[in-house]
C-alpha positions as CSV (number, residue, x, y, z in Angstrom):
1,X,0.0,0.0,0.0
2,X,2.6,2.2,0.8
3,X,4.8,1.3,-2.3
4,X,1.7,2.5,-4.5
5,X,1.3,5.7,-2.3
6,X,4.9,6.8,-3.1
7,X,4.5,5.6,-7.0
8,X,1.3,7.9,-6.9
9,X,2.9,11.0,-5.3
10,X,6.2,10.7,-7.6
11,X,3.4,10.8,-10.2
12,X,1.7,13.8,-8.6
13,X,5.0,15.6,-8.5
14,X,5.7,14.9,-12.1
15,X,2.6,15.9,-13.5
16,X,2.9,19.4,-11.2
17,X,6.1,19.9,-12.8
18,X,5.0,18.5,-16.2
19,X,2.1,21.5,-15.8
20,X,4.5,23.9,-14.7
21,X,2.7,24.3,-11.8
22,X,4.7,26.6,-9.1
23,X,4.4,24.7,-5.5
24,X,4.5,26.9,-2.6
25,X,6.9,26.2,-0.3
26,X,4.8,25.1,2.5
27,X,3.0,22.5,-0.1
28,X,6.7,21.6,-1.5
29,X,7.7,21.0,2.3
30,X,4.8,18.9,3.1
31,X,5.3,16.5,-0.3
32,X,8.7,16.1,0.7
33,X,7.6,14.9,4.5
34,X,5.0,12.9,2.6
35,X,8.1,11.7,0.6
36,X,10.1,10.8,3.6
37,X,7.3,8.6,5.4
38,X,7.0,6.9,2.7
39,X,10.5,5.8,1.9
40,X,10.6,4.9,5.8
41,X,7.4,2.9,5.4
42,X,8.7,0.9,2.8
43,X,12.0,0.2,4.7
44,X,10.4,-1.3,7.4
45,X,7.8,-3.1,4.9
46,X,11.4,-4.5,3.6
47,X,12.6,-5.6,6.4
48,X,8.9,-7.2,8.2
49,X,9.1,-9.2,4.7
50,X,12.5,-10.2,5.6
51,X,11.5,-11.5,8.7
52,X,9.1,-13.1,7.8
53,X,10.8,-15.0,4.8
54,X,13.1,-16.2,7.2
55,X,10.5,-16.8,9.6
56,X,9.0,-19.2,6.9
57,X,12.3,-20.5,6.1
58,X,12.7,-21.8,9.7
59,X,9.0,-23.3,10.3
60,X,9.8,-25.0,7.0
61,X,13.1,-26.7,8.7
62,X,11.2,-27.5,11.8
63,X,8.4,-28.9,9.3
64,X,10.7,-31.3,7.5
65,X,12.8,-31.9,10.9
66,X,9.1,-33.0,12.7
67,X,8.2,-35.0,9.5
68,X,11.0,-36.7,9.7
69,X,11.0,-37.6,13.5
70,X,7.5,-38.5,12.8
71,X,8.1,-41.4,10.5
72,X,11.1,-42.4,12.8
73,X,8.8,-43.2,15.7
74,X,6.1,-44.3,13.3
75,X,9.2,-47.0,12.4
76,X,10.1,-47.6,15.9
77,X,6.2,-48.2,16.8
78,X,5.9,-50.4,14.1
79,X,8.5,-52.7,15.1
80,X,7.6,-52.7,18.7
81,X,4.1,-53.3,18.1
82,X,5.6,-56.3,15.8
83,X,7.7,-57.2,18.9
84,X,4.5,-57.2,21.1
85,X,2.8,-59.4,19.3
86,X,5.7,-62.1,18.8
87,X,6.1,-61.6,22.8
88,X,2.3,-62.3,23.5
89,X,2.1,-65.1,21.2
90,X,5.4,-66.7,23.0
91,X,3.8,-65.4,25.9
92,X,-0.2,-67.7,25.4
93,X,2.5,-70.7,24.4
94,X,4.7,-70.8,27.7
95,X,1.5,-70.1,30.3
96,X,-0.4,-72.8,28.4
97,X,2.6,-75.1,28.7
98,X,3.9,-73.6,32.1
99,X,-0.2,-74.6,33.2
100,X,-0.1,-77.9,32.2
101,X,3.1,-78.5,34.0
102,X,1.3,-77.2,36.8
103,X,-1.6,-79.5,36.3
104,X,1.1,-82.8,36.1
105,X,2.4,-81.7,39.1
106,X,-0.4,-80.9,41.4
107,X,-1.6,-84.4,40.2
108,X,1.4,-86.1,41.2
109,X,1.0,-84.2,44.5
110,X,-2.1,-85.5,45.0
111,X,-0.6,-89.5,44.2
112,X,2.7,-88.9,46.9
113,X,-0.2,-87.9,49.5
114,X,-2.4,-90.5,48.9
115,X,1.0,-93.0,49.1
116,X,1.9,-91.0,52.1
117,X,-1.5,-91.1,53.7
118,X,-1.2,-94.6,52.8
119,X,1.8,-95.4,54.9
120,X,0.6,-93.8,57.8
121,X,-2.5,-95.8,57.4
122,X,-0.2,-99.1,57.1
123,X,2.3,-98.0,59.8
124,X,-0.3,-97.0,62.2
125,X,-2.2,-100.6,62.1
126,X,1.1,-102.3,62.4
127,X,2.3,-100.6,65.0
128,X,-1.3,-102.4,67.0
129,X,-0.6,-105.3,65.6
130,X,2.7,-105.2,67.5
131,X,1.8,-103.9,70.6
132,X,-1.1,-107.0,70.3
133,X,1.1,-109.2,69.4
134,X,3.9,-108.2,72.0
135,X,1.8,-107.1,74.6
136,X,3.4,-110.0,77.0
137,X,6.6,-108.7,77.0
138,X,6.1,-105.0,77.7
139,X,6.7,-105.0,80.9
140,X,10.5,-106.6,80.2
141,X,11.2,-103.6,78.3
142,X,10.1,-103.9,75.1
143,X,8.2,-100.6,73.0
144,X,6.7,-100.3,70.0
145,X,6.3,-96.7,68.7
146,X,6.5,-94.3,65.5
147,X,9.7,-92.2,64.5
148,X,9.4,-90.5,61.3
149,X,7.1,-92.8,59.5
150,X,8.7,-95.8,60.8
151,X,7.8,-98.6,63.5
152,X,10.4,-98.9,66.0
153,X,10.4,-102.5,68.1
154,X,13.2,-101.4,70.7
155,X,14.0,-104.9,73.1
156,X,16.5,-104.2,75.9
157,X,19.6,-106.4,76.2
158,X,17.8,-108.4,79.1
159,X,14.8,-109.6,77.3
160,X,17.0,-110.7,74.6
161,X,20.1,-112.1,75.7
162,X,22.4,-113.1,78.9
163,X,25.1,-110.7,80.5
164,X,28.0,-109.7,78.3
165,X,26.5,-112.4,75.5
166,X,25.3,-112.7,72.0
167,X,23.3,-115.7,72.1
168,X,19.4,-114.5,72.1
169,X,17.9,-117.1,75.3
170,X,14.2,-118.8,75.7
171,X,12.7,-115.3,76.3
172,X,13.9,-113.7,73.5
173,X,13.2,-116.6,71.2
174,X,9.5,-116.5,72.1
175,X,9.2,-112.8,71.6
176,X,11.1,-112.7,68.3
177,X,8.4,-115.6,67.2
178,X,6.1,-113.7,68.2
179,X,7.3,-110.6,66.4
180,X,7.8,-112.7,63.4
181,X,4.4,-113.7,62.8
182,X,3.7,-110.2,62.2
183,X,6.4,-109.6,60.2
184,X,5.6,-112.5,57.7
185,X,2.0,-111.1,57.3
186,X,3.4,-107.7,56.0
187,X,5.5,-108.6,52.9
188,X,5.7,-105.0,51.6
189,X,7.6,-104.0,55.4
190,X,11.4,-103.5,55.3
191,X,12.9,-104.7,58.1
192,X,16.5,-103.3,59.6
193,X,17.6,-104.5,62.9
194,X,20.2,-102.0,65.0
195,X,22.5,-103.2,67.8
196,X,22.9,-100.7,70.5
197,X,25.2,-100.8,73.4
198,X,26.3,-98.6,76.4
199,X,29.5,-97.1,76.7
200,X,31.3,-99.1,79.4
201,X,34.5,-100.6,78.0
202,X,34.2,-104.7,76.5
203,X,36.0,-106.7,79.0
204,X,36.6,-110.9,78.9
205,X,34.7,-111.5,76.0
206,X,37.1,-113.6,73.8
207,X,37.1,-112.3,70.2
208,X,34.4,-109.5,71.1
209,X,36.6,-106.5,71.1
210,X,34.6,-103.2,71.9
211,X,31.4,-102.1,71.6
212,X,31.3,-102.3,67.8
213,X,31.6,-105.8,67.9
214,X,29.1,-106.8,70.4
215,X,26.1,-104.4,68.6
216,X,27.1,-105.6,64.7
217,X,27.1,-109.3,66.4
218,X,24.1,-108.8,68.5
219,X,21.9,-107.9,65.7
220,X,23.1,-110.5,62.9
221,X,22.1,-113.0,65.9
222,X,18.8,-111.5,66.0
223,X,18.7,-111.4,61.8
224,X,19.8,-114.8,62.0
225,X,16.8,-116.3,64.3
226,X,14.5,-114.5,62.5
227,X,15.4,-115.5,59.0
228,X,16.9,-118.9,59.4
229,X,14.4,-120.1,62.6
230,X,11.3,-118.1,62.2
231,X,11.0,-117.9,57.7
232,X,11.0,-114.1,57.5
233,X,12.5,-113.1,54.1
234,X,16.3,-112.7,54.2
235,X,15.6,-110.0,51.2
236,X,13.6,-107.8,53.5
237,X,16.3,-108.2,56.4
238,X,19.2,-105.5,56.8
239,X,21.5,-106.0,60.3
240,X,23.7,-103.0,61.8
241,X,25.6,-101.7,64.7
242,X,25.7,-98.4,66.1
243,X,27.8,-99.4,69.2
244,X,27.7,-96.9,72.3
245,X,27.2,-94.0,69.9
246,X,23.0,-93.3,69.6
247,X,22.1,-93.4,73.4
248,X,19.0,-92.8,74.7
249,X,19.7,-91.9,78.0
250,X,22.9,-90.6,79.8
251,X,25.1,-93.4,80.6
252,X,26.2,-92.1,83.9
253,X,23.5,-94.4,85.8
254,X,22.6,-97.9,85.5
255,X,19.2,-97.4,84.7
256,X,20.6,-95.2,81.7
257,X,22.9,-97.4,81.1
258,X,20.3,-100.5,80.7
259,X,18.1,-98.7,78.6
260,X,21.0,-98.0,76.4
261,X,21.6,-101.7,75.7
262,X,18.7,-102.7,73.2
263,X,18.0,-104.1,70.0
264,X,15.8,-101.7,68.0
265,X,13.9,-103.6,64.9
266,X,13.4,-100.8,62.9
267,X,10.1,-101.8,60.4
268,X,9.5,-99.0,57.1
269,X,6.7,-99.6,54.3
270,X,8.0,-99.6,51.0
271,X,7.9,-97.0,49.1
272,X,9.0,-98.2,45.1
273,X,5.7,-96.6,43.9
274,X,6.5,-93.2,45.6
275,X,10.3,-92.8,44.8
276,X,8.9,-93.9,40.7
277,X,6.7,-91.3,41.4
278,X,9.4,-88.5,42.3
279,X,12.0,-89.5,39.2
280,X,9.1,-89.0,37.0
């Protein structure tokens, strides 16, 4: 607007010359002013135009710059939702799979309990078939209880043999008879008899030596009589000696020390169908 001001006034002032018209000097004063405000108009019309070229210059830049971010992160999206999809698909296969292992095992679980709760069952009934069976001999210190899911039959040293000996007498006989007739109605019991002995030095006893000796040998007499004399599976049968070394009471008394000198016939179910079950 203000270049075509200035092109009209130049043209005013060329057609008052061109009609040698004489301008006064106020009028030739204010054309000039008028003259002056225009030229500084279209300076700073330059210069806003400037601006804002550059202006435009710059939001084009930042244009192309964002444009280009833009299909960057549409890129990266692209591949991550790719990713996400390949991870939830991995994901449905290893919960399904990682569910059925949990079904497998709460099921084999389930089958050790019942064995378990089996055992208990088994070892619970055998334990009053000995204590029926047994129940004569009680008060010559023999006890039947459950350690662990085992039956112990724990006989002191008097009920079973003489003094200092390893030769079971009459007594003992009749109570490991008695014992046995249990023993050969429960085939699938294990059966591991356990020499004890207190800790008082072996003295006099020919080729007995310590207390080693006269546990390993007491128990393979009691094996022995119950195998060869009585008919109770030498499979089943394990014989061992713990010596003075698994006391029950202190040997400081003789009371303790009694106590201490027993045969313990130590009964277990077997468990082949449970230990199949844990290497599955």
């Amino acid at each position: 607007m203000k270049k075509i001001s200035l092109f009209l006034f130049v043209g005013l002032l060329a057609n008052a010359f061109s009609s040698c018209v004489v301008l006064s000097p106020k009028k030739y004063k204010s054309l000039l002013a008028t003259q002056d405000s225009l030229r500084t108009g279209w300076g700073e019309s330059q210069l806003k135009n400037e601006n804002l070229e550059s202006l435009i210059a710059r939001l084009r830049k930042d244009t192309t710059g964002l444009s280009s971010a833009l299909n960057d992160l549409k890129g990266k999206y692209s591949e991550m939702d790719s990713n996400y999809a390949k991870l939830k698909n991995n994901s449905s296969t290893e919960i399904s799979k990682l569910s059925n292992d949990l079904k497998k095992r709460e099921q084999r679980l389930k089958e050790v309990e019942e064995i378990l709760r089996k055992r208990d069952e088994a070892t619970n009934q055998l334990k009053e078939k000995l204590q029926q069976a047994l129940l004569g001999f009680t008060k010559n210190g023999l006890t039947v209880e459950i350690r662990n899911g085992k039956v112990y039959v724990s006989l002191t040293d008097k009920l079973l043999f003489p003094s200092g000996s390893i030769i079971i007498d009459e007594k003992g006989k009749q109570a490991l008879s008695q014992l046995a007739d249990v023993l050969k109605q429960q085939p699938e019991i294990n059966i591991a008899v356990e020499g004890h002995t207190d800790s008082q030095k072996i003295t006099n006893l020919g080729q007995i030596k310590d207390n080693w000796d006269l546990s390993v040998l007491r128990s393979t007499s009691v094996v022995r009589y119950l195998t060869e004399v009585s008919k109770v599976e030498s499979v089943r049968m394990t014989a061992t000696g713990k010596g003075e070394f698994q006391p029950l009471n202190a040997n400081t008394t003789a009371e303790g020390r009694s106590k201490n000198r027993r045969i313990e016939i130590v009964l277990s179910p077997k468990l082949d169908e449970l230990y199949d079950l844990i290497k599955q």
